[in-house]
C-alpha positions as CSV (number, residue, x, y, z in Angstrom):
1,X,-12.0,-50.4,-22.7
2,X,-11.5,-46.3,-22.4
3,X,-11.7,-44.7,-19.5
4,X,-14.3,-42.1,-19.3
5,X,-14.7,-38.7,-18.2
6,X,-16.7,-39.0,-14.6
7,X,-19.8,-37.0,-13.9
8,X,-19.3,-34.5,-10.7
9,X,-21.8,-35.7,-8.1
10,X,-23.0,-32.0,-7.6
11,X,-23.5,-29.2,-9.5
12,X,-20.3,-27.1,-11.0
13,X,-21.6,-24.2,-8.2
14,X,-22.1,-26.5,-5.5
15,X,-18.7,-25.8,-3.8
16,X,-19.5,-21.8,-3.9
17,X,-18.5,-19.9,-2.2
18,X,-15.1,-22.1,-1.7
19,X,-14.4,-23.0,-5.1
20,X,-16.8,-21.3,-7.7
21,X,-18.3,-22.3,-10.5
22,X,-16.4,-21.3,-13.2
23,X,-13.1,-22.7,-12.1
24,X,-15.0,-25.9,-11.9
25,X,-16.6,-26.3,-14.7
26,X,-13.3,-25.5,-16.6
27,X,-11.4,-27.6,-14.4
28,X,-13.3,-30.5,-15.1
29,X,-14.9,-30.2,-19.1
30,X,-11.5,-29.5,-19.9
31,X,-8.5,-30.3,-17.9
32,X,-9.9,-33.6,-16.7
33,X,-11.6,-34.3,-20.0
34,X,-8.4,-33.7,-21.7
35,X,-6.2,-36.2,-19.6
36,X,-9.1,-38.9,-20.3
37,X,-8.5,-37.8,-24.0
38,X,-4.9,-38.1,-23.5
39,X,-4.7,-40.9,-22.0
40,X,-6.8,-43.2,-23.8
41,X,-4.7,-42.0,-26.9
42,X,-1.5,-43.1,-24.8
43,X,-2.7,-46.7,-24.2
44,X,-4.7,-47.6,-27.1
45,X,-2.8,-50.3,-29.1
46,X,-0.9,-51.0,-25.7
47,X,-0.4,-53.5,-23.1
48,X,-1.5,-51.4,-21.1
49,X,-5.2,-50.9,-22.4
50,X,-8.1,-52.6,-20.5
51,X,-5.8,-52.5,-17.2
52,X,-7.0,-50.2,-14.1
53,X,-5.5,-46.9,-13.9
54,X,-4.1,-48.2,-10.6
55,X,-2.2,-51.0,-12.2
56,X,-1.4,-48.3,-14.8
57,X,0.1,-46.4,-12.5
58,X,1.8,-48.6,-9.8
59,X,3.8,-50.5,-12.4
60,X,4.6,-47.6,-14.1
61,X,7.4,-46.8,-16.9
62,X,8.3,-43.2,-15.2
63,X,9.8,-42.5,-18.8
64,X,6.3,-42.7,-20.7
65,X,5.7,-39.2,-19.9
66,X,1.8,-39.2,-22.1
67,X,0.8,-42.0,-19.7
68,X,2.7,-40.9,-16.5
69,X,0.8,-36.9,-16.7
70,X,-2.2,-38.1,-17.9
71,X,-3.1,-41.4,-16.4
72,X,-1.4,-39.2,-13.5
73,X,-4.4,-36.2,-14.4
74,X,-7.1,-38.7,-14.7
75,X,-6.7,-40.6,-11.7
76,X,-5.8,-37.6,-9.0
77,X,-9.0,-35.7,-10.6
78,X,-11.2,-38.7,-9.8
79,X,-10.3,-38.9,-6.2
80,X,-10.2,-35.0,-6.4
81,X,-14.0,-35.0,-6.8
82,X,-14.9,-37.7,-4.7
83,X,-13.7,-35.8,-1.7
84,X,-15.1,-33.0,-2.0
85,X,-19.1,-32.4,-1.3
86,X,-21.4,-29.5,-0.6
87,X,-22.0,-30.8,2.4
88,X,-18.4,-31.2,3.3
89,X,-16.1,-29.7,6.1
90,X,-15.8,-30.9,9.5
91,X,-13.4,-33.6,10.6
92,X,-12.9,-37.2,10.4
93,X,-14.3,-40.1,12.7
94,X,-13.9,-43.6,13.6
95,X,-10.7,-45.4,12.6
96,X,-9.8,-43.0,10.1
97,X,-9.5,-40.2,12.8
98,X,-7.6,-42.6,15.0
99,X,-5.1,-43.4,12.8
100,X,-4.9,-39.5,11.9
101,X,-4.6,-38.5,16.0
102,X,-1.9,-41.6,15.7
103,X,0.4,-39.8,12.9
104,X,-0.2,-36.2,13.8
105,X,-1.4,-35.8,17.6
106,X,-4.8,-34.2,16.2
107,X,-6.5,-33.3,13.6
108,X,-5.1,-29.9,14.0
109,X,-2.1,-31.6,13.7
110,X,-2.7,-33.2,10.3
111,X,-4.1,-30.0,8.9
112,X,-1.3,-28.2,9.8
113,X,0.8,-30.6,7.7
114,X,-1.1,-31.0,4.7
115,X,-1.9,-27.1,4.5
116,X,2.3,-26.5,4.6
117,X,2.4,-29.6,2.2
118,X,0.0,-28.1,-0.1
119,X,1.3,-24.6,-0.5
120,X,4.7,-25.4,0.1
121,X,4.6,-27.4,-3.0
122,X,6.4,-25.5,-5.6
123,X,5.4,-24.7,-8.9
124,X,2.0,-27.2,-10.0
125,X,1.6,-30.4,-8.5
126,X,-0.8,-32.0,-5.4
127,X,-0.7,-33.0,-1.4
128,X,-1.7,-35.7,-0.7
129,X,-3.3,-37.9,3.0
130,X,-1.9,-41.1,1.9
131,X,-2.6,-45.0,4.0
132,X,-0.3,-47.7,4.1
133,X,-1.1,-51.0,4.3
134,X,-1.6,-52.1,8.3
135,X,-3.3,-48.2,8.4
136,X,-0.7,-45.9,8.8
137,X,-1.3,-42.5,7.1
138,X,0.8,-40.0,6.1
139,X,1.2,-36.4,4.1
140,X,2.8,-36.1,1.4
141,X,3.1,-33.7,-1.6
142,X,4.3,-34.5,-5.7
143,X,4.9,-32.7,-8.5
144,X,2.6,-32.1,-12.0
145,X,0.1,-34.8,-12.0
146,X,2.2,-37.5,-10.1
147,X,1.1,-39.4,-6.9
148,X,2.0,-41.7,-4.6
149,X,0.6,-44.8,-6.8
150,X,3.7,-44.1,-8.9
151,X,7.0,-45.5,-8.7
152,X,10.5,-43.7,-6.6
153,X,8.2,-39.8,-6.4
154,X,9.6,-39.8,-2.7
155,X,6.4,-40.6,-1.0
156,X,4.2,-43.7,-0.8
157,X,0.6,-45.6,-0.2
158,X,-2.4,-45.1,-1.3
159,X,-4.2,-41.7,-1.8
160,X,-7.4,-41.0,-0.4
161,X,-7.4,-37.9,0.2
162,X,-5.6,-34.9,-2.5
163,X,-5.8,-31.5,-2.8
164,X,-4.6,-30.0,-6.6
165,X,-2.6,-26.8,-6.2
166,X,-2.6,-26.2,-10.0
167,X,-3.3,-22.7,-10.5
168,X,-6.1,-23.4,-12.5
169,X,-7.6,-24.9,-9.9
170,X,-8.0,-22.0,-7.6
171,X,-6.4,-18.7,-9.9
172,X,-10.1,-17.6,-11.1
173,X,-11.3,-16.9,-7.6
174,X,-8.0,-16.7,-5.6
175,X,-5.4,-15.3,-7.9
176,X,-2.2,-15.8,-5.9
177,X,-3.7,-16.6,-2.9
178,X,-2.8,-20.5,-2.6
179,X,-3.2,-21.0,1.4
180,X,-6.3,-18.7,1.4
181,X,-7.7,-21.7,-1.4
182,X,-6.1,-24.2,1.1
183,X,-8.1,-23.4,4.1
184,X,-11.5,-23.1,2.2
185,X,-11.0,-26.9,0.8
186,X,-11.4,-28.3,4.3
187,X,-14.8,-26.7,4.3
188,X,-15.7,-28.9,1.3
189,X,-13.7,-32.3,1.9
190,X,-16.1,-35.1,2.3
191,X,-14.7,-37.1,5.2
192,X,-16.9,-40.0,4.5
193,X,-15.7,-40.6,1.3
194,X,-12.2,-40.1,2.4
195,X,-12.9,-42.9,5.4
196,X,-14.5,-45.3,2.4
197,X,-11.2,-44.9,0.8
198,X,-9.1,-45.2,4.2
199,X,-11.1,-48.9,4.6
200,X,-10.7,-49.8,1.1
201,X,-7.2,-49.2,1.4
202,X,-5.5,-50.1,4.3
């Protein structure tokens, strides 16, 4: 079994005005499709084929660089779409928002940290709102396609929410203007989702 390239549940301009068009179609028919291309071509003939990228990823060789960036690239683009949603922004609620008050003091307070996470990453790479098991969240940030799934990247549980700070995620519209691409992906993130994921995951 391949993986696949996932349809966006929205339109490529559906974000506008905080991530436009362009960047996403480009971000997704060909840096996404080409870690799913990648990737399949890593694993195929493998021990590795037919597993989830989650097992792929949490039992990790760190050494197999093809599957370590692009299992890395398929699976953070995933969740990368999933939490994002036209109708997005806002803040969290329910247990999700507790356990975000618990680790940060507010929701200002988490923001805060995954904004200086985010563009204090240097160089490509993500931040990440990651939940342990028992529901303890944390922030986190890792380099090039890695994430917290993966073995000894200094930061750990399960991602449900991640922000890619890539440039060509945000250099079309923003240029060098990281934190100003940031602030406008909290008016897109789809806190539902991102509490599905909490749930699933805690």
């Amino acid at each position: 079994m391949s993986f696949q390239l996932p349809n966006l549940p929205y339109a490529y301009d559906a974000l506008e005005p905080h991530i436009d068009a362009r960047t996403m179609e480009i971000h997704h028919t060909k840096h996404h499709n080409g870690y799913t291309t990648k990737l399949n071509g890593a694993i195929a003939g493998t021990d590795l084929e037919g597993k989830s990228i989650e097992d792929i990823l949490s039992n990790l060789d760190m050494s197999n660089m093809a599957v370590r960036n692009n299992g890395g690239g398929y699976f953070n683009h995933c969740l990368y779409w999933e939490v994002m949603s036209p109708d997005g922004g806002g803040s969290p609620e329910g247990a999700l928002a507790s356990a975000i008050n618990a680790a940060f003091g507010s929701f200002n307070g988490f923001k805060d940290a995954f904004s200086t996470a985010a563009a204090g990453r240097f160089g490509s790479g993500w931040a990440w709102l990651c939940v342990h098991k028992g529901g303890k969240v944390e922030v986190c940030s890792t380099a090039n396609q890695d994430n917290s799934l993966m073995p000894g990247v200094g930061c750990g549980g399960h991602p449900i929410l991640g922000i890619d700070v890539w440039e060509h995620a945000y250099y079309l519209h923003y240029q060098n203007r990281r934190p100003d691409y940031i602030e406008a992906f909290f008016n897109v993130i789809n806190w539902e989702k991102v509490a599905e994921q909490f749930e699933a995951h805690k």
